[in-house]
Steps between C-alpha positions, in 0.01 A plus 500: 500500500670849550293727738350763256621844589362841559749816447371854549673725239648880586533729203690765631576857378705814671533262828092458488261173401323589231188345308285545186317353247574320152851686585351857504386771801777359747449670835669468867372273682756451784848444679613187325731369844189494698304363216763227467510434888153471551490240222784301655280471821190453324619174332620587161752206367665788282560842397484641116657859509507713158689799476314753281689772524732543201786793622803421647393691853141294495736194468693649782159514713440137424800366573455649825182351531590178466808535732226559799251244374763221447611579901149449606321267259562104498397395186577468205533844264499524185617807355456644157455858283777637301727178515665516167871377585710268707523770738170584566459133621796557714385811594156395628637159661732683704235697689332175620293375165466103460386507176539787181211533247599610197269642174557777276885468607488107316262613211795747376783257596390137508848363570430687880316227613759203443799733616318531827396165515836399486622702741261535745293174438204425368286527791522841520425585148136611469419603151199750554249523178204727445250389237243618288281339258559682170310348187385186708898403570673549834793774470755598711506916574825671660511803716245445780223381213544809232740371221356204277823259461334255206635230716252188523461485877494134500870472278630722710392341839665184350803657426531647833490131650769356224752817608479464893180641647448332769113664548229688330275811582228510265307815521194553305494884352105440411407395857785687709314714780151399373444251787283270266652170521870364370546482106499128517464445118823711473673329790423079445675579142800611640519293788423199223811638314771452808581291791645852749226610781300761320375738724165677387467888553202703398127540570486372856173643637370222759554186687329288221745650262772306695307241485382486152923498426625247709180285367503558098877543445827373657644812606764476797392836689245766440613895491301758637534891571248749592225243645739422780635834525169626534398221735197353283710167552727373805751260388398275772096468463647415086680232648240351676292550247709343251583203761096470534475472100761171509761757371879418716621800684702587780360679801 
């Protein structure tokens, strides 16, 4: 069985790591280079970083972000946030990213995600989707959780397998930054739905969280954000938590 895997997540904005909740009241919380290099000692098996800043000189900052985090950092990043063309993959994979997420970008132009696929592979095509229960059905929202899409989030995870993803990130808008558990009624339906790793993002508030993931659902890796930035969590007492719970790892 594939170790499970635990990926800290950067959102960052005007060269910062930010964090808020349900998507709203973002504020600094750090230098995103040391942020990623203290998780690359601590045991992380990846890196999820999000660009949030929209304008052409944020995207500017970022890229020189990455540049300095990709010299230092020996993971595995994946990079996504305004990636709405071929050359915003090539953009962000020449600074050092192994892997682009892409969202809003695919939800305007589906045919993105099997023109990158094909030229860049399908391992490094991460189709990123936010959710939201609306009307007691899973839907899709674009730009950073504000724009309801109509798109069933389950058809559309589906479709992002059949046209090259080679990997989810399934982030819960109605847990995100709540810290009260994983949706895991919203993730086992889409991870029923495709054979890709999923990767679950939203509402990771404690070590049991983890747990409760690994244990109810067959997600490949479990995202989290401000309760490792803020320390309530080390990546390595997870692990050995997880590894205590019968849950493979690697420490």
């Amino acid at each position: 069985m594939l170790a499970k895997r635990i990926i800290p997540c950067l959102d960052v904005r005007n060269g910062k790591v930010v964090k808020g909740t349900n998507f709203e009241g973002v504020k600094d919380v750090g230098d995103p280079v040391k942020y990623a290099e203290f998780y690359n000692k601590s045991g992380a098996d990846e890196l999820v970083f999000y660009d949030i800043t929209a304008s052409f000189e944020g995207r500017k900052l970022f890229t020189d972000v990455l540049r300095r985090t990709a010299e230092r950092v020996f993971i595995p990043l994946t990079v996504g946030g305004g990636i709405n063309t071929l050359d915003d993959f090539d953009t962000v994979l020449k600074c050092g990213a192994d892997k682009v997420s892409v969202n809003s970008g695919a939800i305007k132009d589906p045919s993105l995600i099997a023109a990158a696929a094909k030229k860049y592979g399908d391992q490094c095509v991460v189709l990123s989707m936010d959710v939201k229960r609306v009307d007691g059905k899973f839907e899709i929202f674009a730009k950073g959780g504000r724009e309801r899409t109509g798109l069933d989030a389950v058809k559309w995870a589906k479709f992002g397998e059949e046209h090259g993803a080679g990997e989810l990130v399934v982030n819960s808008i109605d847990t995100d930054g709540v810290k009260g558990g994983f949706d895991i009624e919203m993730l086992d339906a889409i991870i029923a739905a495709v054979n890709i790793p999923v990767i679950a993002s939203g509402g990771a508030g404690s070590m049991e969280h983890f747990v409760d993931l690994f244990k109810k659902t067959n997600a490949d890796a479990g995202l989290g954000a401000s309760v490792f930035h803020f320390k309530e969590i080390a990546v390595a007492d997870l692990k050995r938590k997880l590894k205590e719970n019968g849950i493979g790892v690697r420490i």
